[in-house]
N, CA, C and O atoms as a Maestro MAE file, in Angstrom:
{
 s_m_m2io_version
 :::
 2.0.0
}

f_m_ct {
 s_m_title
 :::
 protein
 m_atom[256] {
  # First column is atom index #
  i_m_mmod_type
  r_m_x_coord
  r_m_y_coord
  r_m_z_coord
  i_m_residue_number
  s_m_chain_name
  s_m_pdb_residue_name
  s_m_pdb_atom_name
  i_m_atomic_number
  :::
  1 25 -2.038 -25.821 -21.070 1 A "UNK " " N  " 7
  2 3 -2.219 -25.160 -19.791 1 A "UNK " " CA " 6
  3 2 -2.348 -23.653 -20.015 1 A "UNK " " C  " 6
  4 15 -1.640 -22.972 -20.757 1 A "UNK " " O  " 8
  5 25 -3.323 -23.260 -19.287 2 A "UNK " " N  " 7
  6 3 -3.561 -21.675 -19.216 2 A "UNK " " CA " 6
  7 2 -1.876 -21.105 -18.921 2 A "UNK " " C  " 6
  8 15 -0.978 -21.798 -18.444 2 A "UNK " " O  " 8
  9 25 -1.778 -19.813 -19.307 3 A "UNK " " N  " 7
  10 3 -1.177 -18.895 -18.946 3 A "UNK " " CA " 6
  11 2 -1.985 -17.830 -17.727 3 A "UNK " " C  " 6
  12 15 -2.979 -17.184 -18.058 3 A "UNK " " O  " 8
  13 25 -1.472 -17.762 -16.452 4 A "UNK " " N  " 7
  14 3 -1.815 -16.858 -15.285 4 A "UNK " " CA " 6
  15 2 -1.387 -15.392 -15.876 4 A "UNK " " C  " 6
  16 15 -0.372 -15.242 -16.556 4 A "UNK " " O  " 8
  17 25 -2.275 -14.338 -15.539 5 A "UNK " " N  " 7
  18 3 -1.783 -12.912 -15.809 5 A "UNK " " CA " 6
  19 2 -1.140 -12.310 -14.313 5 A "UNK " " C  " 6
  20 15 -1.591 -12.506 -13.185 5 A "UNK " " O  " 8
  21 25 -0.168 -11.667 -14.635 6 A "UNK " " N  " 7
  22 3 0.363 -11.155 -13.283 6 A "UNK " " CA " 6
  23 2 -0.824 -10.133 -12.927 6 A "UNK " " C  " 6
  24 15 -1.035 -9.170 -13.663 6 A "UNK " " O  " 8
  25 25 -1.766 -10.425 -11.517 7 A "UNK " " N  " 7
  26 3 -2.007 -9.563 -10.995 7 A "UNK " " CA " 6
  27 2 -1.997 -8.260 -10.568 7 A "UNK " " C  " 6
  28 15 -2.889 -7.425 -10.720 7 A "UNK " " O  " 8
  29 25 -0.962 -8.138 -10.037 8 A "UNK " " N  " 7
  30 3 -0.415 -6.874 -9.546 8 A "UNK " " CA " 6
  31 2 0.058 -5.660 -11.039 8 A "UNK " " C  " 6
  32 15 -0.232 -4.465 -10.979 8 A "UNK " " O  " 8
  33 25 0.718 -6.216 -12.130 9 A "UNK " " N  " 7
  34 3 0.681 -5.692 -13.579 9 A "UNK " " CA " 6
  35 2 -0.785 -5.488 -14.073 9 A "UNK " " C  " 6
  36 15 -0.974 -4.486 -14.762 9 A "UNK " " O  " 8
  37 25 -1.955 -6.385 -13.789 10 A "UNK " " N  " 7
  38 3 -3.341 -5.874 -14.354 10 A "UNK " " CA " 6
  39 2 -3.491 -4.893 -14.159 10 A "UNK " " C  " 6
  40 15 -3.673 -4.047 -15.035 10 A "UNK " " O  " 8
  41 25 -3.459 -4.631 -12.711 11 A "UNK " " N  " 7
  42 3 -4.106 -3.948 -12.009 11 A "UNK " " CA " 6
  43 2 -3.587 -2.269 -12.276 11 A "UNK " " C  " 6
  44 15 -4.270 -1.264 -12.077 11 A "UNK " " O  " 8
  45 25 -2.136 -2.337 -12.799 12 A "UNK " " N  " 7
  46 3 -1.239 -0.848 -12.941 12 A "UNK " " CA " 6
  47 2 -1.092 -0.506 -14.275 12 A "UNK " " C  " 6
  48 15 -0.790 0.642 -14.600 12 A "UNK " " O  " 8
  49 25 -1.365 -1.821 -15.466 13 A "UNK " " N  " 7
  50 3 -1.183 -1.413 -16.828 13 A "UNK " " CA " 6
  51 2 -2.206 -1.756 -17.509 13 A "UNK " " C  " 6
  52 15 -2.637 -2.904 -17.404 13 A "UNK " " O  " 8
  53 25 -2.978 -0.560 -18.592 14 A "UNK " " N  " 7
  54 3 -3.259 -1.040 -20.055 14 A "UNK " " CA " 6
  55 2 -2.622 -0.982 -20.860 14 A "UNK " " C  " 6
  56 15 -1.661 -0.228 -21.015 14 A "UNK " " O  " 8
  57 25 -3.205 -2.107 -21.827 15 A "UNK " " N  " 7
  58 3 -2.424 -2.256 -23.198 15 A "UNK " " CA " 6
  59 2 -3.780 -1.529 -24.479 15 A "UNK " " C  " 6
  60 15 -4.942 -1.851 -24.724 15 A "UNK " " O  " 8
  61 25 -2.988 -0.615 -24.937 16 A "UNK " " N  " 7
  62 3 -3.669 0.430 -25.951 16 A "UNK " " CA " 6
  63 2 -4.159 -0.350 -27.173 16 A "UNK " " C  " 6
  64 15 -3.715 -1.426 -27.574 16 A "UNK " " O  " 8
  65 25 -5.200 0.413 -27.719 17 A "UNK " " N  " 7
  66 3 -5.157 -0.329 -29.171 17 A "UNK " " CA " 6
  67 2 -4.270 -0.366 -29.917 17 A "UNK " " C  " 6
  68 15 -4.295 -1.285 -30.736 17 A "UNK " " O  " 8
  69 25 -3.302 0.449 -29.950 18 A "UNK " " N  " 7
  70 3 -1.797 -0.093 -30.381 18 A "UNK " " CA " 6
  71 2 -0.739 -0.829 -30.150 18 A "UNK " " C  " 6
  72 15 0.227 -1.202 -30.814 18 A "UNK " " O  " 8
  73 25 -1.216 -1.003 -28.776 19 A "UNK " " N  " 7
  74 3 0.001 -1.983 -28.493 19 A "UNK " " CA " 6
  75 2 1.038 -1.549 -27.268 19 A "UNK " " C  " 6
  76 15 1.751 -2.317 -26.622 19 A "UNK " " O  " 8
  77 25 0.914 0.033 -27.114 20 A "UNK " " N  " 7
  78 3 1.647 0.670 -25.990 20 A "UNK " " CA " 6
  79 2 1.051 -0.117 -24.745 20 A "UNK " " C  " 6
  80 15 -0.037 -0.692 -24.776 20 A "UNK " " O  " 8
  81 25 1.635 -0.087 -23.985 21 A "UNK " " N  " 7
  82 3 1.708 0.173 -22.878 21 A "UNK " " CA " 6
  83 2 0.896 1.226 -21.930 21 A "UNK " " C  " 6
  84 15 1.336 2.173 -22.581 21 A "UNK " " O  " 8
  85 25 0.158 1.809 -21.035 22 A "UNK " " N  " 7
  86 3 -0.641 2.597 -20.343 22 A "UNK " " CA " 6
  87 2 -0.078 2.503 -18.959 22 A "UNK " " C  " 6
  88 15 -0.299 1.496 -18.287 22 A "UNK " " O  " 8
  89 25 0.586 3.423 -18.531 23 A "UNK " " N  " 7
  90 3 0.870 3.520 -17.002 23 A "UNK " " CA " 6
  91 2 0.622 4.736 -16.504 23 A "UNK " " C  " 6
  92 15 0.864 5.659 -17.282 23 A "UNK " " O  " 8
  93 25 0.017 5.160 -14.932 24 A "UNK " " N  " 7
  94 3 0.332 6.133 -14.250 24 A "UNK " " CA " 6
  95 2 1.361 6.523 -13.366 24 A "UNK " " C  " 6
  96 15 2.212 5.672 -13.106 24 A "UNK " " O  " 8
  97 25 1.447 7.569 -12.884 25 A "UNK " " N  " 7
  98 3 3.117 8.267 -12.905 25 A "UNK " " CA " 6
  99 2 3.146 7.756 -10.575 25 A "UNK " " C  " 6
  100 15 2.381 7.444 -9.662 25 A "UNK " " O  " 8
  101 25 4.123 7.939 -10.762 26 A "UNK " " N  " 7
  102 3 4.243 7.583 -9.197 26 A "UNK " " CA " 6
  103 2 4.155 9.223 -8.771 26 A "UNK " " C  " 6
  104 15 3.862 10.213 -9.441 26 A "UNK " " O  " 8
  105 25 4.538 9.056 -7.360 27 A "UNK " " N  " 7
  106 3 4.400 10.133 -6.247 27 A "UNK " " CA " 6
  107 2 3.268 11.161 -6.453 27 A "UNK " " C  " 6
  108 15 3.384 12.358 -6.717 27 A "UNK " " O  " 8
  109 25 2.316 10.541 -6.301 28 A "UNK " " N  " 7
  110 3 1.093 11.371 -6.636 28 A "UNK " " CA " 6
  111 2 -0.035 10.396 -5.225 28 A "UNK " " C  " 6
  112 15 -1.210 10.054 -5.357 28 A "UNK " " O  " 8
  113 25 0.302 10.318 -4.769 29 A "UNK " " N  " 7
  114 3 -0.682 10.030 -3.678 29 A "UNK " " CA " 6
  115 2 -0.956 10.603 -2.416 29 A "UNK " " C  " 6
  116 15 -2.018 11.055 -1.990 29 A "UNK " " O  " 8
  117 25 0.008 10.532 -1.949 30 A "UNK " " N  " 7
  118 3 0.277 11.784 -0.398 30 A "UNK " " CA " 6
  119 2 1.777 12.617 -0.564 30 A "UNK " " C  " 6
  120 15 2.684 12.474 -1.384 30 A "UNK " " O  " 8
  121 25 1.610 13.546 0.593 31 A "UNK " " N  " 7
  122 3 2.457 14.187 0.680 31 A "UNK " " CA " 6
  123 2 2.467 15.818 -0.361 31 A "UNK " " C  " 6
  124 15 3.385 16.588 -0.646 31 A "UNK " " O  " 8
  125 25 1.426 15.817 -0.595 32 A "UNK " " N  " 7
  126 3 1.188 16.597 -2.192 32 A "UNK " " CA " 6
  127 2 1.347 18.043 -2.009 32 A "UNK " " C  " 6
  128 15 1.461 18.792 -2.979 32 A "UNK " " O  " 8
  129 25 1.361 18.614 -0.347 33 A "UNK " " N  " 7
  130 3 1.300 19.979 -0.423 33 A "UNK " " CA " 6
  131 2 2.523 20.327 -0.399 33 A "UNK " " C  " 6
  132 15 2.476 21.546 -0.237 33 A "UNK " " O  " 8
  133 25 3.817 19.951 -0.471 34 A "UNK " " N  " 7
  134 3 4.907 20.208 -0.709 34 A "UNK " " CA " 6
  135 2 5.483 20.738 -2.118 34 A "UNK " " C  " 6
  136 15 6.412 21.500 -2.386 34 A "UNK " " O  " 8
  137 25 4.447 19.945 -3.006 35 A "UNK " " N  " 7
  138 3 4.530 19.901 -4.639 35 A "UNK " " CA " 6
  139 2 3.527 20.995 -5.350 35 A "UNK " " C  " 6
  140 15 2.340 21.305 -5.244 35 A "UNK " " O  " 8
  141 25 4.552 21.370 -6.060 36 A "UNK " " N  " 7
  142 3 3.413 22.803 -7.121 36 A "UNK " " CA " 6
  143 2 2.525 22.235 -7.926 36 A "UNK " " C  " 6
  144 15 2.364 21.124 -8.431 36 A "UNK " " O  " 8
  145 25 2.100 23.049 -7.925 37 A "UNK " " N  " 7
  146 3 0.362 22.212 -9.177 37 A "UNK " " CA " 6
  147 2 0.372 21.779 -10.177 37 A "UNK " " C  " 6
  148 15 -0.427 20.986 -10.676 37 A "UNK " " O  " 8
  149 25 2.000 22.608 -10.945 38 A "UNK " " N  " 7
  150 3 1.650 21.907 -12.238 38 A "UNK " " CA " 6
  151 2 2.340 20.743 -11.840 38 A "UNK " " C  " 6
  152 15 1.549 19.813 -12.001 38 A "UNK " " O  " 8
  153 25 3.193 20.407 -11.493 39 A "UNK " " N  " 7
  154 3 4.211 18.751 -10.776 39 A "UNK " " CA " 6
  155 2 3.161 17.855 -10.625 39 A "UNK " " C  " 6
  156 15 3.289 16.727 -11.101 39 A "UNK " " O  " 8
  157 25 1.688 18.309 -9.779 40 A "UNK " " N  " 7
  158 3 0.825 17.616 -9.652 40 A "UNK " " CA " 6
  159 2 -0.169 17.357 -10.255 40 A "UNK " " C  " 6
  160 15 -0.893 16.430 -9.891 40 A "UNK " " O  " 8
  161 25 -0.511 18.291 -11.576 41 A "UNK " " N  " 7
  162 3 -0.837 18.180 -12.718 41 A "UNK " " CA " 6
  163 2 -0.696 16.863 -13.759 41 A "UNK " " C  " 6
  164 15 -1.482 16.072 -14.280 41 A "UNK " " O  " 8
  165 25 1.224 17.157 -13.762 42 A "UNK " " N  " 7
  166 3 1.414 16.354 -14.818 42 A "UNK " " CA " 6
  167 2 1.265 15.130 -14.065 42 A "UNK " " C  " 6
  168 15 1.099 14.087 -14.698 42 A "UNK " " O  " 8
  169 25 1.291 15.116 -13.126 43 A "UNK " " N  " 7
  170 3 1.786 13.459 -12.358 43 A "UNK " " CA " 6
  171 2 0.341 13.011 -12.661 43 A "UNK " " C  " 6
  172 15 0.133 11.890 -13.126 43 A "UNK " " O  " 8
  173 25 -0.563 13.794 -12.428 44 A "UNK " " N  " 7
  174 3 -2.184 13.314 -12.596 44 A "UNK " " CA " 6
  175 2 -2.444 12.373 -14.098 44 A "UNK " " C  " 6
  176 15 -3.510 11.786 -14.285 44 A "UNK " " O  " 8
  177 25 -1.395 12.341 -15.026 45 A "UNK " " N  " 7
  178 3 -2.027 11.848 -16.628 45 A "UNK " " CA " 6
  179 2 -1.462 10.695 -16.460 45 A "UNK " " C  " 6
  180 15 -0.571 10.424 -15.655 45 A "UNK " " O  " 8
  181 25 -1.893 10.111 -17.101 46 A "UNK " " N  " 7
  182 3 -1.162 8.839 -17.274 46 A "UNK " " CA " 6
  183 2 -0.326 9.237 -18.547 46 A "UNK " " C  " 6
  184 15 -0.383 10.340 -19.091 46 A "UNK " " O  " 8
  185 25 0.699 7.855 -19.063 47 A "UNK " " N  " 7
  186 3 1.758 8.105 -19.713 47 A "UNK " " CA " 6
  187 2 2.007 6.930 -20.654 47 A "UNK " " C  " 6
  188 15 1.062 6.252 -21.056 47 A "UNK " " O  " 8
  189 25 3.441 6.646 -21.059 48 A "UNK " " N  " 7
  190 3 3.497 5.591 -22.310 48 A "UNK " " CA " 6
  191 2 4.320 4.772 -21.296 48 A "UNK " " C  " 6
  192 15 4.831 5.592 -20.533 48 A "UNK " " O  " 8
  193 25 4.625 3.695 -20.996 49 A "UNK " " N  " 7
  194 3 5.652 2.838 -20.391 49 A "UNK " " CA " 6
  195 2 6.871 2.818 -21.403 49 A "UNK " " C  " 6
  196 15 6.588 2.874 -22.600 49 A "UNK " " O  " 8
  197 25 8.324 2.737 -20.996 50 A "UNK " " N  " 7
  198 3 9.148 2.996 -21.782 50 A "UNK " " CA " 6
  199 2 9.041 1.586 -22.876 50 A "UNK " " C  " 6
  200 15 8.117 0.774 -22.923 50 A "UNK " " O  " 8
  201 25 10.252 1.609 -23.676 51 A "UNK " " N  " 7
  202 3 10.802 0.567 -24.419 51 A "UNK " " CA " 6
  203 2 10.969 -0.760 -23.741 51 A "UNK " " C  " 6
  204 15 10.504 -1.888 -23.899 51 A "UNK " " O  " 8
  205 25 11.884 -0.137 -22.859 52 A "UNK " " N  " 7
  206 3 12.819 -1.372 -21.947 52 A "UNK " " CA " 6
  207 2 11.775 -2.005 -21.286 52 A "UNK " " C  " 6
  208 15 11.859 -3.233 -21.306 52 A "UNK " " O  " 8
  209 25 10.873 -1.564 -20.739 53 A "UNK " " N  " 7
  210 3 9.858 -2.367 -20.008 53 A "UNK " " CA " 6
  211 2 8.443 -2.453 -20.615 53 A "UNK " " C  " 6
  212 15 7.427 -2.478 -19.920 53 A "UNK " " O  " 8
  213 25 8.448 -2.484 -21.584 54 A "UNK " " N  " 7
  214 3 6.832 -2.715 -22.470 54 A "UNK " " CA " 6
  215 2 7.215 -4.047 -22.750 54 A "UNK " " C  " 6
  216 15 6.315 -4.738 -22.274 54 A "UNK " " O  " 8
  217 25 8.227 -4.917 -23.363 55 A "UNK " " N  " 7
  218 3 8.178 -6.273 -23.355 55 A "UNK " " CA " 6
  219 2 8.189 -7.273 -21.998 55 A "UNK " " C  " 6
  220 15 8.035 -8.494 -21.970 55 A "UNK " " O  " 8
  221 25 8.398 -6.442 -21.007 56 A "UNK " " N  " 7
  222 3 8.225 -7.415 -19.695 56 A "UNK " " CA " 6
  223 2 7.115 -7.360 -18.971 56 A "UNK " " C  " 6
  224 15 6.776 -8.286 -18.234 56 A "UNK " " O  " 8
  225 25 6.254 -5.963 -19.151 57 A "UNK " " N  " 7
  226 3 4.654 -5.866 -19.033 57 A "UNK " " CA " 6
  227 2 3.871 -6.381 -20.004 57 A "UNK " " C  " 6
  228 15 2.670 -6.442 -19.741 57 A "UNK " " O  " 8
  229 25 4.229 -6.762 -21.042 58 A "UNK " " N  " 7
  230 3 3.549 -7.773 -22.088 58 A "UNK " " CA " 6
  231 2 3.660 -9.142 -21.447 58 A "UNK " " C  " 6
  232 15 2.615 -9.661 -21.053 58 A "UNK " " O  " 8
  233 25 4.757 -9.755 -21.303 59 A "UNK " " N  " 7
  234 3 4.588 -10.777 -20.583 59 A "UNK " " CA " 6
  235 2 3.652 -11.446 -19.696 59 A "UNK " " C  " 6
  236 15 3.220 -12.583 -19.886 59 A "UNK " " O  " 8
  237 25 3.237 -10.379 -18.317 60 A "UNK " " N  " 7
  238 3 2.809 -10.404 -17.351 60 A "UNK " " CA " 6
  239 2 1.461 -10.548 -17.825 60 A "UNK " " C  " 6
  240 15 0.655 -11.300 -17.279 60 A "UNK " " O  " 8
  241 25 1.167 -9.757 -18.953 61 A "UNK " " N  " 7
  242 3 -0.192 -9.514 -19.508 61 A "UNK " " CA " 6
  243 2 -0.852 -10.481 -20.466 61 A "UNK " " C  " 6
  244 15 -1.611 -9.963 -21.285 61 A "UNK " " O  " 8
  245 25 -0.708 -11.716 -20.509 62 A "UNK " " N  " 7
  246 3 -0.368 -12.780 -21.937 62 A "UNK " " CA " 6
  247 2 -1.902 -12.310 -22.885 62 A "UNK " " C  " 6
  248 15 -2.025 -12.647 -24.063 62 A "UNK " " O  " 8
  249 25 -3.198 -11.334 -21.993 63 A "UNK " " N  " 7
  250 3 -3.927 -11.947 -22.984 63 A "UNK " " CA " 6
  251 2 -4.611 -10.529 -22.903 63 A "UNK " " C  " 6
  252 15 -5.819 -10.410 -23.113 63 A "UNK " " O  " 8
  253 25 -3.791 -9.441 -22.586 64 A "UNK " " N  " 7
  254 3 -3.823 -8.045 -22.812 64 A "UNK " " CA " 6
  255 2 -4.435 -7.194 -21.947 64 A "UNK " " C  " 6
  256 15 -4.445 -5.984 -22.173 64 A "UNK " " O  " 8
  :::
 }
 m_bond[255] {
  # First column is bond index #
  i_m_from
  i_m_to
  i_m_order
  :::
  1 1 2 1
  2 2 3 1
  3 3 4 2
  4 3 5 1
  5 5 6 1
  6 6 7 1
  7 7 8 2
  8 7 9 1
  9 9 10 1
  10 10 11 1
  11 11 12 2
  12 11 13 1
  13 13 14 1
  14 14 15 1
  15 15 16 2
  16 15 17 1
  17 17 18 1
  18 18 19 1
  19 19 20 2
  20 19 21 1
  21 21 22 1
  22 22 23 1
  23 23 24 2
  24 23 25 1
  25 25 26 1
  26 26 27 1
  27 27 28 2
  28 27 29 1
  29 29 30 1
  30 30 31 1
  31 31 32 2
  32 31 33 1
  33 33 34 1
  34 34 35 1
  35 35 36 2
  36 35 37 1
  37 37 38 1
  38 38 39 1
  39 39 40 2
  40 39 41 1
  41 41 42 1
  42 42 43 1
  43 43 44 2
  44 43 45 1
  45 45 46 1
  46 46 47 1
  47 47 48 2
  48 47 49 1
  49 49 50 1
  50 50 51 1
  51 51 52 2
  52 51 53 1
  53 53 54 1
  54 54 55 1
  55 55 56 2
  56 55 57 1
  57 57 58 1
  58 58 59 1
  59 59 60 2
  60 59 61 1
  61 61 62 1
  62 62 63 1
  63 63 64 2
  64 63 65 1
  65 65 66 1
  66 66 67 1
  67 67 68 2
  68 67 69 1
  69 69 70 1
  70 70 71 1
  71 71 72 2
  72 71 73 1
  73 73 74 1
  74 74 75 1
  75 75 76 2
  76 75 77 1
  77 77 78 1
  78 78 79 1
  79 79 80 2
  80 79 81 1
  81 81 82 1
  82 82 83 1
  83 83 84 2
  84 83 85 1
  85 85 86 1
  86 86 87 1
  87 87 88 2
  88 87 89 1
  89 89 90 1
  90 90 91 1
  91 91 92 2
  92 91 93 1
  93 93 94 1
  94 94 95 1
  95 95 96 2
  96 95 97 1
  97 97 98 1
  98 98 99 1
  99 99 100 2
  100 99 101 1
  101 101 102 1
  102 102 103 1
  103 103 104 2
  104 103 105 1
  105 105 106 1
  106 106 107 1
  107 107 108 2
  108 107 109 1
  109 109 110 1
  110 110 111 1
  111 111 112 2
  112 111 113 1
  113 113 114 1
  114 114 115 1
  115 115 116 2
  116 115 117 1
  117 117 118 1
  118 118 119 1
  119 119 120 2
  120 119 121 1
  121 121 122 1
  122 122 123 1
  123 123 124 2
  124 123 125 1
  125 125 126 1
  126 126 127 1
  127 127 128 2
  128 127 129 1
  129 129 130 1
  130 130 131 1
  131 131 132 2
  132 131 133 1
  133 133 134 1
  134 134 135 1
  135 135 136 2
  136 135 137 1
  137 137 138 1
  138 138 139 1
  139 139 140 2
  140 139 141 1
  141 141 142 1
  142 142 143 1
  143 143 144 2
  144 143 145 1
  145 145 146 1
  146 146 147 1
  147 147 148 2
  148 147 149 1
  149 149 150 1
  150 150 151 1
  151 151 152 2
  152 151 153 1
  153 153 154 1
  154 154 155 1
  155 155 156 2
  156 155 157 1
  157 157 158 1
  158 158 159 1
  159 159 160 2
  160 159 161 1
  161 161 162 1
  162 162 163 1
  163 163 164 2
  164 163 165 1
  165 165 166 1
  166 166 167 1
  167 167 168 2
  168 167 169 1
  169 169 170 1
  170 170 171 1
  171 171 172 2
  172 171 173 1
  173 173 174 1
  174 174 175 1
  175 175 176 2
  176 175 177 1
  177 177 178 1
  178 178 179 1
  179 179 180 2
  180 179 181 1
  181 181 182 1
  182 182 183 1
  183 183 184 2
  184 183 185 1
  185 185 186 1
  186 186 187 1
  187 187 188 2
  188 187 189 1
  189 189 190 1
  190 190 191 1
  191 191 192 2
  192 191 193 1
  193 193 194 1
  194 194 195 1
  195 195 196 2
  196 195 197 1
  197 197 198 1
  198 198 199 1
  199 199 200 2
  200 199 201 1
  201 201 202 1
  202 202 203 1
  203 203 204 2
  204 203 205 1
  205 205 206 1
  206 206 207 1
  207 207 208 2
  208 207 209 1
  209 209 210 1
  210 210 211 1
  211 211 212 2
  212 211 213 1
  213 213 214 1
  214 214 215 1
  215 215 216 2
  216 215 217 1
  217 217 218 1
  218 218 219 1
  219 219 220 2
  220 219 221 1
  221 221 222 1
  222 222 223 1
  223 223 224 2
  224 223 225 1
  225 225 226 1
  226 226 227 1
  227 227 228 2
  228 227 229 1
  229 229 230 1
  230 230 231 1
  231 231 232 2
  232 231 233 1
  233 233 234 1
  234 234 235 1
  235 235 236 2
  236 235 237 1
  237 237 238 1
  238 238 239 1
  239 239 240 2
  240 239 241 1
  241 241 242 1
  242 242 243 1
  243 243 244 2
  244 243 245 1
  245 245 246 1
  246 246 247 1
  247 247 248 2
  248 247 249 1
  249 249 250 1
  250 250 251 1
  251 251 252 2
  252 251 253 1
  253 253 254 1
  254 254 255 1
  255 255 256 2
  :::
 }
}
């Protein structure tokens, strides 16, 4: 039997040619003129997903 990929995880993570994890940063959608540029800067990059949760976004992801 197939393995299903979690949807909602496709859609928020890549998996790198290494193997990391690929996520973007929250509170970056509205509300933004409250926040200084560089806050909204950095929030703009994407990032590494930690330790603790790169094996449970692997999961979700069975086929990357």
């Amino acid at each position: 039997m197939k393995l299903k990929t979690h949807r909602g995880a496709a859609k928020r993570f890549k998996i790198t040619a290494s193997g990391k994890v690929k996520r973007r940063h929250s509170f970056a959608r509205h509300i933004l003129t409250k926040k200084a540029a560089g806050r909204k800067r950095k929030l703009s990059k994407a990032t590494i997903a930690t330790d603790a949760d790169t094996p449970k976004i692997r999961r979700m992801l069975p086929y990357g």
